[in-house]
N, C-alpha and C positions, 0 to 999 in steps of 0.2 A: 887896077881893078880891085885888088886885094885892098886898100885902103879905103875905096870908097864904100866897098863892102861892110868894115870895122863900123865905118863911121854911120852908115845905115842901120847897123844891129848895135851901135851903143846908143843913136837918138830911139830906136824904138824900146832899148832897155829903161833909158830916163822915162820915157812917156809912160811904159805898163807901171814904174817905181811913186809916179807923179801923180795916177791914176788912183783916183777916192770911188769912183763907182763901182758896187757889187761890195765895200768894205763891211757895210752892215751884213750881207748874207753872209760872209765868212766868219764875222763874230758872233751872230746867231746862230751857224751852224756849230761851234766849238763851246756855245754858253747852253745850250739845247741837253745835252745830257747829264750837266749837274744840274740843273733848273728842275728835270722829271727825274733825278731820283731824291731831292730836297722835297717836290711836292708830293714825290711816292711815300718818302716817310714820315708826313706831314699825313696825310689819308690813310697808310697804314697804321700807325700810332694813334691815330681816333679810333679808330675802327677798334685796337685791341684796349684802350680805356672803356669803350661803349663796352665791349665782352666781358672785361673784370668787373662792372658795374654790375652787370646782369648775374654775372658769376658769384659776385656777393653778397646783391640780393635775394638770391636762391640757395643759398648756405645760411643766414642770418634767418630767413625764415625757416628753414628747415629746421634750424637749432631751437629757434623758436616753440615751435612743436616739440622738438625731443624733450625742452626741459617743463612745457607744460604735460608731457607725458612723463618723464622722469621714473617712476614709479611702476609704471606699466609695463607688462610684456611685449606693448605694440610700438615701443619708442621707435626701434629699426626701422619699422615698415610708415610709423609716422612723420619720421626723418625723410626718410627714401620719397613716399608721396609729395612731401612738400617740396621738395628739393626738385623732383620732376616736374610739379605742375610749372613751378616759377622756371626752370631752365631747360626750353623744352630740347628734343635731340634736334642734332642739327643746326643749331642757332647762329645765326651766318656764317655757317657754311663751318662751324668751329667740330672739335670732338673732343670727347671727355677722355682725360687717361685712363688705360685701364686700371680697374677696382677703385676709381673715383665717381663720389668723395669718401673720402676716408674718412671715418665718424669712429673717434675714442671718447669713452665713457671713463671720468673717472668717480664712480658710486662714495669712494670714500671720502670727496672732497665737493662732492654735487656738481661735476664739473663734466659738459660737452664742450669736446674741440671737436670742428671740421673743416677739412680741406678738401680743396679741391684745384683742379688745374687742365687746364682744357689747350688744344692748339689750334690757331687758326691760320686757315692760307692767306696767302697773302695778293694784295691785289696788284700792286705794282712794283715792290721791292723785288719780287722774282726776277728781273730787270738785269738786278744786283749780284743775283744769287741765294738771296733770302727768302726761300720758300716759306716758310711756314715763322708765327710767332707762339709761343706759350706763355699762357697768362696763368699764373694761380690767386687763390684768394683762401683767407683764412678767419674761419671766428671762434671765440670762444664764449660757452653759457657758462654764465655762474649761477647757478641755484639757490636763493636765499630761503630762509626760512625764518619764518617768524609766527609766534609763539603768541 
């Protein structure tokens, strides 16, 4: 009985070994989680280009105003305005570091730099472990004068 037994549970071992059906579900179940976190950082990586853009759109104008104000007592506040209207708070879901952007004057060289650097959650990397990404962006005005 012992033998006929073996011989029962080795034909049924060939037949599950021989067996192609369900093959696909198992490769798509083990191809499934590098697939979503490839497209997670595929959509999370747009996502923080689309914020650096924005980010240095609203720095480049900002600067812009400072160095047409230059001169003026209201550069600070004409920096800070434009910088706000173009990056508004909030902007998908991002946040500004604190005491950003950081705006240096250099008066003896006609010269604004500003940075700035913002972090944004993330939409699917969290998956991963990567909550959160940080984007900075940087410009510099140079002030010409001409005579």
């Amino acid at each position: 009985m012992s033998s006929k037994r073996q011989s029962m549970q080795g034909t049924a071992l060939r037949r599950l070994l021989l067996e192609q059906r369900g093959g696909v579900a198992a490769i798509m179940g083990l191809a499934i989680i590098p697939l979503f976190a490839v497209v997670g950082l595929a959509i999370d990586t747009g996502r923080g280009y689309m914020l650096k853009s924005k980010l240095s759109y609203a720095i480049d104008a900002a600067g812009l105003a400072g160095g047409r104000a230059f001169d003026t007592d209201m550069r600070e506040e004409d920096i800070a305005m434009f910088f706000e209207a173009n990056f508004p708070t909030g902007y998908m879901n991002s946040e500004l570091l604190p005491d950003h952007p950081v705006v240096t004057f250099d008066d003896a060289n006609n010269r604004i730099t500003i940075e700035a650097s913002a972090t944004l959650p993330t939409a699917f990397m969290g998956v991963l472990g990567v909550q959160e990404i940080t984007v900075s962006a940087r410009t510099v005005i140079q002030r010409e004068l001409r005579g």
